[in-house]
C-alpha positions in Angstrom: 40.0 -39.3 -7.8 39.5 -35.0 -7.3 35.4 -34.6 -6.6 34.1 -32.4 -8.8 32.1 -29.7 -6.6 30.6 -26.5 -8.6 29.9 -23.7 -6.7 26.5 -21.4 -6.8 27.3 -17.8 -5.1 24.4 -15.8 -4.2 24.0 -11.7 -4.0 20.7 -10.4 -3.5 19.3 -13.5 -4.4 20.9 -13.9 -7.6 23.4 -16.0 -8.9 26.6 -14.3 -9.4 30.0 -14.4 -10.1 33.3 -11.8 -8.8 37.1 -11.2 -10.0 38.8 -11.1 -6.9 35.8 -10.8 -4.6 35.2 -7.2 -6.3 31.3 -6.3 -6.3 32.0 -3.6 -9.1 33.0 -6.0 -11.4 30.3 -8.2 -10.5 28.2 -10.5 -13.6 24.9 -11.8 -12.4 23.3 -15.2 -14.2 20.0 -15.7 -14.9 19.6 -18.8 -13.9 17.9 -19.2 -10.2 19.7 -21.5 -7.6 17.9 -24.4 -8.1 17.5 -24.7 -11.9 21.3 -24.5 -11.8 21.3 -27.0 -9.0 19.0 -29.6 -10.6 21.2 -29.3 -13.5 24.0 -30.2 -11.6 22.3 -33.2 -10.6 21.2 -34.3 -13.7 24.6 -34.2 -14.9 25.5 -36.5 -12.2 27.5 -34.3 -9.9 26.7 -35.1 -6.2 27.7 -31.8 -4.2 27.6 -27.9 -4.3 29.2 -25.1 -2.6 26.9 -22.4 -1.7 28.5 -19.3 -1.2 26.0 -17.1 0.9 27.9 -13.5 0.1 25.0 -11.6 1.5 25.9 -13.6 4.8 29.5 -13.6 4.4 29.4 -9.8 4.4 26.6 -9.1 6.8 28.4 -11.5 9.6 25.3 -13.8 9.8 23.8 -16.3 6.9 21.1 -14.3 4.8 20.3 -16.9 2.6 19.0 -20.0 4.6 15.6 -20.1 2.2 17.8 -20.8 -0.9 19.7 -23.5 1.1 16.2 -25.5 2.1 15.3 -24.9 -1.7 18.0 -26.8 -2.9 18.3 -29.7 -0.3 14.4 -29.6 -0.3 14.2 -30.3 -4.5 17.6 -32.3 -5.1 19.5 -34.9 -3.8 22.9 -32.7 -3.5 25.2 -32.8 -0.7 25.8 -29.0 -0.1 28.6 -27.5 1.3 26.8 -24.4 2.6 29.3 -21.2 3.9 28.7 -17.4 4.6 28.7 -15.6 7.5 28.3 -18.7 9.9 29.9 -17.4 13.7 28.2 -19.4 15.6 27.0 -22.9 16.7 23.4 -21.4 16.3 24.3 -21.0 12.7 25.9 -23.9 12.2 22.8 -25.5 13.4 20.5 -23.7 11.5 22.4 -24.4 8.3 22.1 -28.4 9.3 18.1 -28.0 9.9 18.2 -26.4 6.6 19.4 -29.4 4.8 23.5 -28.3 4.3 25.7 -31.8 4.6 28.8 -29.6 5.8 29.7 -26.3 6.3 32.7 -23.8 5.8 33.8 -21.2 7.8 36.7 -18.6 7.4 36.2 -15.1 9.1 35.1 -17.5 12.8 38.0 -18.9 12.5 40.2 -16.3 12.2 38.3 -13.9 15.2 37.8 -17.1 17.5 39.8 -19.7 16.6 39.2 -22.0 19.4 35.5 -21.9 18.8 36.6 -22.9 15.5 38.3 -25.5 17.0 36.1 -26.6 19.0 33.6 -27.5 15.9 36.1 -30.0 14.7 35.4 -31.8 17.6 31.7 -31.2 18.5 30.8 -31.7 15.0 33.0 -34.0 13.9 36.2 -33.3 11.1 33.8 -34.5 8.5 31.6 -31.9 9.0 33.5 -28.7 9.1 36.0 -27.3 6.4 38.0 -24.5 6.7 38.2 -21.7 4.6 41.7 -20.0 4.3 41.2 -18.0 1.0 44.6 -15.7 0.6 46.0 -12.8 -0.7 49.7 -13.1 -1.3 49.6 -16.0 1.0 47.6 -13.3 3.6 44.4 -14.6 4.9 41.5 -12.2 3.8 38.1 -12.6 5.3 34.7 -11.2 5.2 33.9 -12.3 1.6 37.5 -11.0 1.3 36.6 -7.7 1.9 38.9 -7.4 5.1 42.8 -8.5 4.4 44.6 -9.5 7.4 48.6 -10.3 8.6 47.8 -13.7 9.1 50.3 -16.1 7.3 48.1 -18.8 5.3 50.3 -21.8 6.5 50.2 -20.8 10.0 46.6 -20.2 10.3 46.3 -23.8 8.8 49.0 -25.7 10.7 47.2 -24.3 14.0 43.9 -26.4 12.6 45.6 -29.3 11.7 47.5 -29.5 14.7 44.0 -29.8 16.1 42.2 -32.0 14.3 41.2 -30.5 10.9 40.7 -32.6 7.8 39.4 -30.1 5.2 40.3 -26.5 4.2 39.1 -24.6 1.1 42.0 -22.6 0.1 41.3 -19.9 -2.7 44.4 -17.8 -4.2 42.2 -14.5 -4.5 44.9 -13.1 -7.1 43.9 -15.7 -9.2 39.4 -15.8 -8.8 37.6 -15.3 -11.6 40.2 -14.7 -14.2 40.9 -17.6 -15.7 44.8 -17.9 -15.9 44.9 -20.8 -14.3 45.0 -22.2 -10.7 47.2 -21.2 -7.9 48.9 -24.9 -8.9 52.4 -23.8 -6.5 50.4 -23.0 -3.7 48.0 -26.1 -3.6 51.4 -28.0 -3.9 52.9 -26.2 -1.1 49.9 -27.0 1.3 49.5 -30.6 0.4 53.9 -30.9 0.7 53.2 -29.3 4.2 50.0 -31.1 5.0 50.1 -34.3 4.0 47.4 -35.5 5.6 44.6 -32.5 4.5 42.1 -32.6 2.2 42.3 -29.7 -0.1 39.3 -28.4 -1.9 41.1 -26.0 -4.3 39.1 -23.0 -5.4 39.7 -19.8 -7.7 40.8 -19.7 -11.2 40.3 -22.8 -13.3 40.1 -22.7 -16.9 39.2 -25.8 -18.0 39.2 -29.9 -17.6 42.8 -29.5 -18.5 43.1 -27.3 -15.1 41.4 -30.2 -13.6 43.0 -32.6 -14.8 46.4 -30.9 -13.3 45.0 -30.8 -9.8 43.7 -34.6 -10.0 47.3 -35.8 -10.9 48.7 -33.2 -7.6 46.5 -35.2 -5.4 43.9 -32.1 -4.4 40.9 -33.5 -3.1 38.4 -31.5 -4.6 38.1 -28.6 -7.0 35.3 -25.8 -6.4 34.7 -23.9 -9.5 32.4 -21.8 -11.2 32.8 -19.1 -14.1 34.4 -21.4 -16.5 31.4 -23.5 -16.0 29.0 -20.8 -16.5 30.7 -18.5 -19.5 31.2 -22.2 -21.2 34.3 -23.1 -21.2 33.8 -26.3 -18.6 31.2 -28.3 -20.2 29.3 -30.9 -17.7 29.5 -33.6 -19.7 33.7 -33.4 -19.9 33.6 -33.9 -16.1 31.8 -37.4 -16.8 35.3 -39.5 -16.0 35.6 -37.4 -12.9 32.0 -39.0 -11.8 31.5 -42.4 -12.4 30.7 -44.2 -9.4 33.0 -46.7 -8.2 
């Protein structure tokens, strides 16, 4: 069954959401962090991606202190990504509390460091994150497109190891119409053997329920969840412990 993983995205220490990764048309919440993450919990969900886009953009993580918050005052697993180049980081981020960590512009600027984690820290551990633009990998909180081909930059991964990429269709973040549901399709049809955490663009359970049935692994959302349209307790099916 899809995990259900909600994501908290953090600018200037606030909770915020993007279309397409553009800061003017950022919407902050007024929720902290960790009200939103005990909520999580209480609603039964067992994991978090937090998005560190003061780190992501900076080329270091910023926002370690809300990471310890969160591991510190819940039980979540978090998935904890922004800005992490290094094995310093990635330690950091550990001490910190994270469970795993994701990492997109490293990999694209030294991809056999990258590669290298998938060994040294085990395929478990380390999920890759190949967010696109017209199947173009984009990096730096997607601030910086590149040439790179999405499927190539993944194939060179799995061919070594990896388990776990995040893929986000960038077209598609924070509008709503829908996941990218032809691109997951095409990964997992190419990949058989890769978990994908699909990210960017759900509506609803429906959207969801869509992805479940595909055979993604897990589906990272956030503004449908926070302007309403996703409520918790609709996610209940997707949570029950086996």
């Amino acid at each position: 069954m899809i995990q259900i993983i909600p994501s908290i995205i953090i600018n200037d220490g606030k909770v915020i959401r993007l279309q397409q990764g553009d800061l003017s048309r950022e919407k902050v919440y007024d929720k902290s962090p960790l009200d939103l993450a005990k909520n999580f919990e209480d609603h039964g969900i067992e994991e978090v991606h937090l998005v560190d886009l003061d780190g992501a953009r900076r080329g270091e993580p910023i926002n370690y202190h809300i990471l310890e918050a969160i591991t510190g005052h819940t039980n979540l697993k978090v998935d904890f990504t922004g800005g992490i180049h290094t094995d310093g980081d990635i330690s950091k981020a550990y001490e910190y509390g994270a469970k795993y960590i994701t990492a997109a512009s490293v990999a694209v600027a030294r991809k056999e460091l990258f590669a290298s984690w998938i060994i040294s820290y085990g395929r478990e551990k380390i999920t890759l994150g190949a967010d696109a633009m017209n199947e173009k990998i984009a990096i730096r909180g997607w601030q910086k497109s590149t040439d790179i081909d999405l499927f190539e930059h993944i194939e060179y991964f799995y061919s070594r190891g990896l388990k776990y990429v995040k893929t986000t269709d960038i077209a598609r973040d924070g509008l709503m119409e829908g996941p990218s549901f032809d691109l997951y399709q095409k990964i997992i049809d190419k990949f058989p053997d890769i978990c994908v955490l699909a990210s960017g663009g759900v509506r609803n359970v429906d959207d969801i329920k869509r992805l479940n049935d595909m055979g993604v692994f897990a589906v990272i959302f956030g503004k449908a969840y926070y302007e309403g349209r996703i409520q918790l307790k609709e996610l209940e099916s997707y949570l029950v412990k086996v």
